[in-house]
LUMZADREN-612462 format. One record per residue (C-alpha): residue in three letters; x, y, z. Coordinates in steps of 0.25 Angstrom, whole numbers, padded with zeros to 4 digits, always signed. Layout:
N
AlaXYZ...
This chain:
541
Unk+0106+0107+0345Unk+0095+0097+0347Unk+0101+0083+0357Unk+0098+0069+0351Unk+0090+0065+0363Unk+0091+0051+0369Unk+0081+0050+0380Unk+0071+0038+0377Unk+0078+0026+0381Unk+0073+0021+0392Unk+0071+0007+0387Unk+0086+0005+0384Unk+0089+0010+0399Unk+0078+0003+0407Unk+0086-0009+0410Unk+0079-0023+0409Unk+0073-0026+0423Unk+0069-0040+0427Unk+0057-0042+0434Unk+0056-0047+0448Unk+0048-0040+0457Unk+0032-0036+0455Unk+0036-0021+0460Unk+0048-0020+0452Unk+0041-0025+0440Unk+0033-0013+0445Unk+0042-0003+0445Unk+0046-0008+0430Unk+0031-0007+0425Unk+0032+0008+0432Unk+0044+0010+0423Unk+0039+0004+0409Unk+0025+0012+0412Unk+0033+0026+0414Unk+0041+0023+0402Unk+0028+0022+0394Unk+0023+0034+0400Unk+0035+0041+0396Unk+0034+0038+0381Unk+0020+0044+0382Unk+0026+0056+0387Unk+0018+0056+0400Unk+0031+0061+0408Unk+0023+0065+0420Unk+0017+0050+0423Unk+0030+0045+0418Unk+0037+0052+0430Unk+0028+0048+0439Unk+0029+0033+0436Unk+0045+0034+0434Unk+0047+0041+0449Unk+0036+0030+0455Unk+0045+0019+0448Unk+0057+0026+0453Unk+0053+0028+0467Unk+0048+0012+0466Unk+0063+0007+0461Unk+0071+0014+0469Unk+0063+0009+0481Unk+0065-0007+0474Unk+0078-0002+0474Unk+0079-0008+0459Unk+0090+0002+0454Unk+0089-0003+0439Unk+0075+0000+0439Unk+0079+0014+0448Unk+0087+0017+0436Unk+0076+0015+0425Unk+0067+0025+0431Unk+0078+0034+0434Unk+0081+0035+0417Unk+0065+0035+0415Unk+0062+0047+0424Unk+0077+0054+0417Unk+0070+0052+0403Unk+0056+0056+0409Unk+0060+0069+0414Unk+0069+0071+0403Unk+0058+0069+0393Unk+0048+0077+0400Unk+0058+0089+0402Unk+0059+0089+0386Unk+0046+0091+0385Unk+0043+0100+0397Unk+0057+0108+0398Unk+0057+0106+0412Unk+0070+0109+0420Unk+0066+0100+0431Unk+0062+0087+0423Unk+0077+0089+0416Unk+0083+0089+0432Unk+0073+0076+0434Unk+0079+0069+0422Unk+0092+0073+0427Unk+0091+0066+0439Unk+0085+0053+0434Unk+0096+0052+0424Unk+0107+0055+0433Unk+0101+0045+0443Unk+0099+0034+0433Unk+0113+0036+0428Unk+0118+0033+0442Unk+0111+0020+0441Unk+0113+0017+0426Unk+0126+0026+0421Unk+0128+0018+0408Unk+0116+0024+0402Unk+0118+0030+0390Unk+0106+0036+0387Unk+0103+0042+0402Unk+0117+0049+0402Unk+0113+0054+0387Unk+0098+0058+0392Unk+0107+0066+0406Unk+0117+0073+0396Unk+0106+0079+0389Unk+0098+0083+0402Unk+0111+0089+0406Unk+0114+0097+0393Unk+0098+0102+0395Unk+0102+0108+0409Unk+0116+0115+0404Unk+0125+0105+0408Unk+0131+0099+0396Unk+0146+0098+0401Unk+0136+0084+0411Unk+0130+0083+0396Unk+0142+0079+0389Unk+0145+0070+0401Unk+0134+0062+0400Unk+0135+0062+0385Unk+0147+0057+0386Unk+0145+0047+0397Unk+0133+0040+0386Unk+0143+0039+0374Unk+0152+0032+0382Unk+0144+0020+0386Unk+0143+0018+0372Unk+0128+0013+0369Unk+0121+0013+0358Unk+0116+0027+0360Unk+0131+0033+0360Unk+0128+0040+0348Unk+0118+0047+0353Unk+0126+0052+0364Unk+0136+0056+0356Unk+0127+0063+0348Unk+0120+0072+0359Unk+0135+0075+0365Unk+0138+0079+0351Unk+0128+0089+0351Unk+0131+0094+0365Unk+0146+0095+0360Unk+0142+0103+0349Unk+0132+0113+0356Unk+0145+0118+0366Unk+0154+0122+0354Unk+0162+0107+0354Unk+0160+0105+0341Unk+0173+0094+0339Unk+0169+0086+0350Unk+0154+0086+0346Unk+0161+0082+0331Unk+0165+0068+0340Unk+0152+0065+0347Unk+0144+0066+0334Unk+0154+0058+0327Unk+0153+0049+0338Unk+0136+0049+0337Unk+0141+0046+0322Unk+0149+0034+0324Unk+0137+0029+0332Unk+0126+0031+0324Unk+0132+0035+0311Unk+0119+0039+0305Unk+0114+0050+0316Unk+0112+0062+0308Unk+0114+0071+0322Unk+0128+0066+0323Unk+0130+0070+0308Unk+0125+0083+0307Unk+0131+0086+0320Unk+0146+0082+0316Unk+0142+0089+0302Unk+0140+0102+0311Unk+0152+0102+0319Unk+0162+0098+0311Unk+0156+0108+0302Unk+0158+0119+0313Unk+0170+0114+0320Unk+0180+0104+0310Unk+0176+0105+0294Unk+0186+0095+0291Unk+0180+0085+0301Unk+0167+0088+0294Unk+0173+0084+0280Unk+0177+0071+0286Unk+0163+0071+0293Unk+0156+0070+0280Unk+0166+0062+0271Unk+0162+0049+0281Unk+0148+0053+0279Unk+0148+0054+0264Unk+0155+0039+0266Unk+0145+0035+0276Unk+0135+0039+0264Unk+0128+0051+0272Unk+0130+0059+0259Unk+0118+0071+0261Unk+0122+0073+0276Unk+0137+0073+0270Unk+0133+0083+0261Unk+0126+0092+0267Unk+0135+0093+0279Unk+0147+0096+0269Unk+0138+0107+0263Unk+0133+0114+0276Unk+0147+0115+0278Unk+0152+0123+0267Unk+0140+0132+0269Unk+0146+0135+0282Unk+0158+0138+0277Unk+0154+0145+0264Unk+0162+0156+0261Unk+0161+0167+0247Unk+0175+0166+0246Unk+0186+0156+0246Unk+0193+0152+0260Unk+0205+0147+0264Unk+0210+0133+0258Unk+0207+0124+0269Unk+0192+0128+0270Unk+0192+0127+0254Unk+0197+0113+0256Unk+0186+0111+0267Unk+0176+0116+0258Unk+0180+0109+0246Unk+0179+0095+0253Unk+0165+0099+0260Unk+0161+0100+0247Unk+0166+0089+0241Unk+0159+0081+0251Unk+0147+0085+0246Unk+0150+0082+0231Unk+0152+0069+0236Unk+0141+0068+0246Unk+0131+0070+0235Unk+0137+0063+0222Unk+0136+0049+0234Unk+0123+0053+0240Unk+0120+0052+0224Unk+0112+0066+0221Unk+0110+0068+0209Unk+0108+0083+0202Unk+0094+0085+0207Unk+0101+0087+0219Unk+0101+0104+0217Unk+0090+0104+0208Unk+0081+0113+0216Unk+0067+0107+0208Unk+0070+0094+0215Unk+0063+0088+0227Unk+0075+0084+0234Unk+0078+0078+0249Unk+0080+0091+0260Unk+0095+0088+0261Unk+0098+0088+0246Unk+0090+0102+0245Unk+0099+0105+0257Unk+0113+0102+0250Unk+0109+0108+0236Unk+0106+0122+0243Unk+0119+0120+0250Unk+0126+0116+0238Unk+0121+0129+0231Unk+0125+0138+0244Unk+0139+0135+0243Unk+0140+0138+0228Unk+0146+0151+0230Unk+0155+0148+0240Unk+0171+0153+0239Unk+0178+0138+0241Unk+0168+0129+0235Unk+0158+0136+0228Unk+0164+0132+0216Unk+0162+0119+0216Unk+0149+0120+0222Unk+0145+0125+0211Unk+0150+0113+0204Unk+0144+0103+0211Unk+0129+0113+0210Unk+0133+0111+0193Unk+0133+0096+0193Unk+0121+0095+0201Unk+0114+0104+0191Unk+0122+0101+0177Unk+0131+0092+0169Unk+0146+0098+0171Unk+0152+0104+0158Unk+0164+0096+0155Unk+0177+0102+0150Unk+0192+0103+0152Unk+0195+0114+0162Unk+0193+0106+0176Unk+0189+0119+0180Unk+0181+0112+0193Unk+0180+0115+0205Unk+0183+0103+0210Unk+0192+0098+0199Unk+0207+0102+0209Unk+0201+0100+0222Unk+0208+0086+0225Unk+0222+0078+0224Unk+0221+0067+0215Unk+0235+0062+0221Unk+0230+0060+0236Unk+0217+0056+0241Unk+0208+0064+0251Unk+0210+0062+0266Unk+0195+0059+0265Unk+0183+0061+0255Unk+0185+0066+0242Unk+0192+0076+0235Unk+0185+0087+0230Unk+0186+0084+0216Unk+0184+0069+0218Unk+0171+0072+0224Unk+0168+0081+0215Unk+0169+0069+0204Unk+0161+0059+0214Unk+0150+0070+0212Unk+0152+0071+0196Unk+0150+0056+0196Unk+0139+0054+0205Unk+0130+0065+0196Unk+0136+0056+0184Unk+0131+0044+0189Unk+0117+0051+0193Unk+0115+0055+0179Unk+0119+0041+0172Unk+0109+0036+0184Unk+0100+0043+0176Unk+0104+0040+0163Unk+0110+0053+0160Unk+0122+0047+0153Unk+0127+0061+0147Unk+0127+0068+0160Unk+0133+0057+0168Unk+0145+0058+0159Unk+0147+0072+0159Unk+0147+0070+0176Unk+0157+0058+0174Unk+0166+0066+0165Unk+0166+0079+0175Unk+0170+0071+0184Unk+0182+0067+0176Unk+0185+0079+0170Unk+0188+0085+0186Unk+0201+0076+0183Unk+0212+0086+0182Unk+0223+0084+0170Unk+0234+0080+0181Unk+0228+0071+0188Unk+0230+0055+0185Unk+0216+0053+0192Unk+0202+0055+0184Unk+0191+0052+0191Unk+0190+0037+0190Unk+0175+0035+0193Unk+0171+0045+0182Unk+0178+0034+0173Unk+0172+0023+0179Unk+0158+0030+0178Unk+0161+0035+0164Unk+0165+0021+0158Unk+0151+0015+0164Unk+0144+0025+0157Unk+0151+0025+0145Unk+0149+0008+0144Unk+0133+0010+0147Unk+0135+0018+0135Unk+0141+0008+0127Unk+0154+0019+0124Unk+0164+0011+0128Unk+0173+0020+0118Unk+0171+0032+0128Unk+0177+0022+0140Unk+0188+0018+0129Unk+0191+0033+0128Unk+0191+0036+0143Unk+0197+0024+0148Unk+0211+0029+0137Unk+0209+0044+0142Unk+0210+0041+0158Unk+0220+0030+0156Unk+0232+0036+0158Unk+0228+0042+0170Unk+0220+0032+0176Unk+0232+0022+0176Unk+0242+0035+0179Unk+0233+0038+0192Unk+0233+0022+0196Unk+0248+0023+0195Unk+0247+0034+0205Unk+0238+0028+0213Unk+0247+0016+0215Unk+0258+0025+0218Unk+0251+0030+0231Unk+0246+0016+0234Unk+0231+0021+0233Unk+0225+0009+0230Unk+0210+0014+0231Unk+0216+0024+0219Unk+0223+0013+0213Unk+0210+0004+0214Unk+0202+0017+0206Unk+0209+0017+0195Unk+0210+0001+0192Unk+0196+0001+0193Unk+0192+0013+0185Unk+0204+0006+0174Unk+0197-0008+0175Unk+0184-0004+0173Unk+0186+0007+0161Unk+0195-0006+0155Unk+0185-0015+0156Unk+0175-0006+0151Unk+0182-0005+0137Unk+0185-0019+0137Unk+0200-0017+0138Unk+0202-0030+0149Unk+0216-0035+0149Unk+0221-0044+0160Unk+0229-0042+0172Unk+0240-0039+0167Unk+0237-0027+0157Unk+0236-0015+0165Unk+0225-0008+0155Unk+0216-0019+0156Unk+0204-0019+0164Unk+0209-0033+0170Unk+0220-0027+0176Unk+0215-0015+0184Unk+0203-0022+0187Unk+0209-0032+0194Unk+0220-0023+0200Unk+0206-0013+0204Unk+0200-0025+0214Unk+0213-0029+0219Unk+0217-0014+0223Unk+0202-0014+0228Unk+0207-0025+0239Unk+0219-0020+0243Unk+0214-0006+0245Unk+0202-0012+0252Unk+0211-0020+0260Unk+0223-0013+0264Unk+0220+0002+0263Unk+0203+0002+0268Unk+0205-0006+0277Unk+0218+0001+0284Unk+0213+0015+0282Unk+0198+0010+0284Unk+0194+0016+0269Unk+0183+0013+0262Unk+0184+0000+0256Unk+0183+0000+0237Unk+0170-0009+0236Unk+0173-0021+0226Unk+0168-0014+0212Unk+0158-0025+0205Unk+0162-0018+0191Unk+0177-0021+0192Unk+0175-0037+0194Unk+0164-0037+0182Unk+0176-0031+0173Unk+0186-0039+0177Unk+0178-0051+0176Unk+0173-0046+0164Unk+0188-0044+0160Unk+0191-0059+0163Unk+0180-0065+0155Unk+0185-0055+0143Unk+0199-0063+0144Unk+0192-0076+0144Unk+0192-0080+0159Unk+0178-0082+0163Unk+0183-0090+0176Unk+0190-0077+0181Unk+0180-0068+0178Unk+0170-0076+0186Unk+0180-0078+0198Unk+0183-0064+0198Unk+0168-0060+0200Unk+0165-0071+0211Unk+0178-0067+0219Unk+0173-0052+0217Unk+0158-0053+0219Unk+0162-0062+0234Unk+0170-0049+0238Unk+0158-0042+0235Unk+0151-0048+0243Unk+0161-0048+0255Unk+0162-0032+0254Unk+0145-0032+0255Unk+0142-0028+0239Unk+0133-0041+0239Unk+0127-0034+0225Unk+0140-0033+0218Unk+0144-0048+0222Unk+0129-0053+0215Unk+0133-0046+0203Unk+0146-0051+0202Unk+0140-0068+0204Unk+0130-0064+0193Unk+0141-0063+0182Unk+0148-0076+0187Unk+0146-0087+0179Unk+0142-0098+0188Unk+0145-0110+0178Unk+0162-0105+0176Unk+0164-0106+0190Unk+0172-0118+0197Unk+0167-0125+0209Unk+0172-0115+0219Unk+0169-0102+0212Unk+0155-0108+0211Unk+0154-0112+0227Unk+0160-0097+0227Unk+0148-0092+0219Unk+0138-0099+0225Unk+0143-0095+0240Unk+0142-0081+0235Unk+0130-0080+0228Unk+0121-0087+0240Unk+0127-0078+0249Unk+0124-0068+0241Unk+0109-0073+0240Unk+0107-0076+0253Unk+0112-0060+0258Unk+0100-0054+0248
């Protein structure tokens, strides 16, 4: 496996020299003319100046300068022993490294340069050493350390303790694509469970393609004709829902597997995995599904006869991810929203209805977002009867499923289902107040309040995800409040929200927000308020 080389840094080692004496000020010219020999690749006149330089500082006695030539002539050898493959330059390098580290043994990049020198001649137990020696000084380079020991670690058969150096190169550099692949591979060949969590925090991370496919190589390395034991079903069945969801947030769109498209080499890459794994004994079947939605509209009916339609527990929430089903419905949306980008109304719909029919008849939770999307569709249609008609038909169950939710104390559940219930009220006009529990007033105003607590007492504790201040939920309640007659509220409501928007960084959400204040209804404060705001807002564009 190839090693990440870190060799050319001379200029972050040479320490700073101040000048004093004409033959010292020599010896530094010497040195800055090798090292521009070097980087013409001259290695012969470069040794030849670095050992007449050498010769001359440890005659001067002038140990910091003693200790530049000794790194310069280590990287000399070094780079001419890459190009030549000759033993003794290596056992040259060798011995400069080792005797500037007796002079300078907090240098990073000398002990990384000698680790690899040492892996080269067959002794990677003194490689590991040194490797291990760099990452502790904790420069700016760590990652790159880590990375190289990663790679040794996994070349002996260690593939969990390579797993921690690449995760390690990770958390220095998260966007190194080495350290990804690399912990994609191992945890692949040596923890799949690991791996799971491994791609969950890259989908989060927003590494969607790389998430993808490194879920899909995966299954195609544990494709099997015929079904397996439970446990590696439930492996496969969340691998594969990590793709659904990778690619429904990396927003691909059907042309994804259609073979007459010009299309990236990494999507071509994840369509013929995709269609390799169609027959496979676990999850063939819901590969198959996921190839259908790419390639047609779904066929809605009754049966729920899905895949992916049992494959969660709508009573308890994942230890991490999605459950199969849920993602599945993230997926069915994410093509809905592709078509409605596109205009496609009819077939956005059908997507947005699948993903609610995957609701099975016992459960008190439909899929919330497939509302959501399906009452904004339905309003740019101007069928606001259709939202009427589905807002009666899931009622029940949304407020039987928020009931539930409340039970458990799940406030980020508890916070779904008041904000899918405000806003399909408020989309059919029904507003109520605060105290009418079927009125879009009520769970609006109960939706960002949960939003605070959650954010504040279970993200913060359990270091969650925060729930972003939705724009749409203080529009309607403001809305709701100037339906009642109380213009003063409404226009409160929307500068206290639209200054917490800009606290939580959606500086776009907050301008939106001012632009629907009526600047001539506030009182003195709330216009110093305003005008605070909005030349902040101004001056951050």
């Amino acid at each position: 496996m190839p090693r990440t080389l870190l060799l050319l840094l001379a200029l972050a080692l040479t320490p700073g020299l101040a000048a004093a004496q004409d033959d010292v000020a020599t010896s530094r010219t010497r040195l800055n003319q090798a090292k521009n020999v070097l980087k013409s690749r001259d290695y012969d006149r470069a040794v030849v100046l670095l050992e007449d330089g050498l010769a001359q500082a440890t005659t001067e006695r002038d140990a910091e300068l003693q200790a530049s030539y000794e790194f310069q002539l280590g990287l000399t050898f070094q780079q001419r022993a890459l190009k030549a493959q000759s033993a003794g330059d290596v056992a040259r390098a060798v011995t400069h490294y080792e005797r500037y580290l007796v002079l300078q043994p907090n240098s990073g990049s000398a002990l990384n340069n000698l680790a690899q020198l040492y892996l080269d001649t067959g002794r990677p137990a003194d490689a590991e050493a040194r490797y291990k020696e760099a990452i502790a000084l904790d420069d700016d380079y760590r990652g790159f350390y880590a990375l190289n020991l990663a790679n040794l670690l996994r070349d002996q058969g260690r593939p969990k303790e390579a797993a921690r150096y690449y995760q390690l190169a990770l958390d220095e550099r998260p966007d190194m694509p080495e350290a990804i692949e690399g912990l994609n591979a191992v945890y692949a060949e040596a923890d799949v469970p690991a791996l799971i969590t491994h791609i969950w925090r890259q989908i989060d991370n927003r590494r969607e393609i790389g998430a993808a496919l490194a879920a899909l190589q995966t299954l195609t390395r544990l494709y099997s004709p015929g079904a397996t034991d439970p446990a590696m079903l439930r492996q496969k069945a969340e691998l594969l829902t990590c793709v659904v969801v990778s690619l429904s947030r990396a927003r691909l769109g059907p042309p994804l597997l259609d073979e007459q498209t010009d299309r990236p080499a990494d999507q071509r890459e994840i369509a013929r995995l995709l269609r390799g794994l169609a027959d496979d004994g676990d999850v063939g079947a819901g590969v198959r599904e996921v190839i259908d939605a790419f390639t047609a509209l779904p066929e809605l009916d009754a049966s729920n006869t899905s895949w992916w339609a049992d494959k969660g527990d709508p009573d308890m929430d994942p230890k991490e991810g999605w459950w199969p089903r849920d993602g599945y419905r993230i997926l069915l949306r994410g093509l809905g929203d592709w078509h409605r980008h596109l205009g496609d109304d009819a077939s956005a719909e059908t997507f947005y209805l699948y993903a609610l029919q995957l609701t099975q008849q016992t459960d008190r939770e439909p899929d919330l977002e497939a509302l959501v999307n399906l009452s904004e569709l339905y309003v740019e249609q101007g069928q606001i009867d259709r939202v009427r008609q589905m807002t009666e038909q899931y009622g029940v169950r949304l407020f039987q499923g928020k009931g539930a939710a409340y039970k458990k104390s799940d406030y980020r559940k508890i916070y779904a289902y008041h904000r899918t219930l405000g806003i399909l009220y408020a989309t059919i006009g029904v507003w109520g107040d605060n105290n009418t529990v079927a009125s879009a007033i009520f769970q609006l105003e109960h939706a960002l309040d949960v939003r605070v607590e959650y954010n504040e007492r279970i993200a913060r504790r359990d270091a969650l995800p925060r729930v972003s201040l939705d724009a749409r939920l203080v529009t309607f309640l403001a809305q709701g409040y100037e339906e009642l007659g109380n213009p003063g509220r409404a226009n409160a409501t929307r500068l206290r929200y639209a200054e917490q928007m800009e606290e939580e960084g959606d500086r776009a959400g907050a301008v939106r927000l001012l632009r629907a204040i009526d600047q001539t209804a506030l009182n003195p404060r709330q216009t110093r308020q305003y005008a605070a705001l909005r030349n902040r807002l101004t001056q951050n564009q």
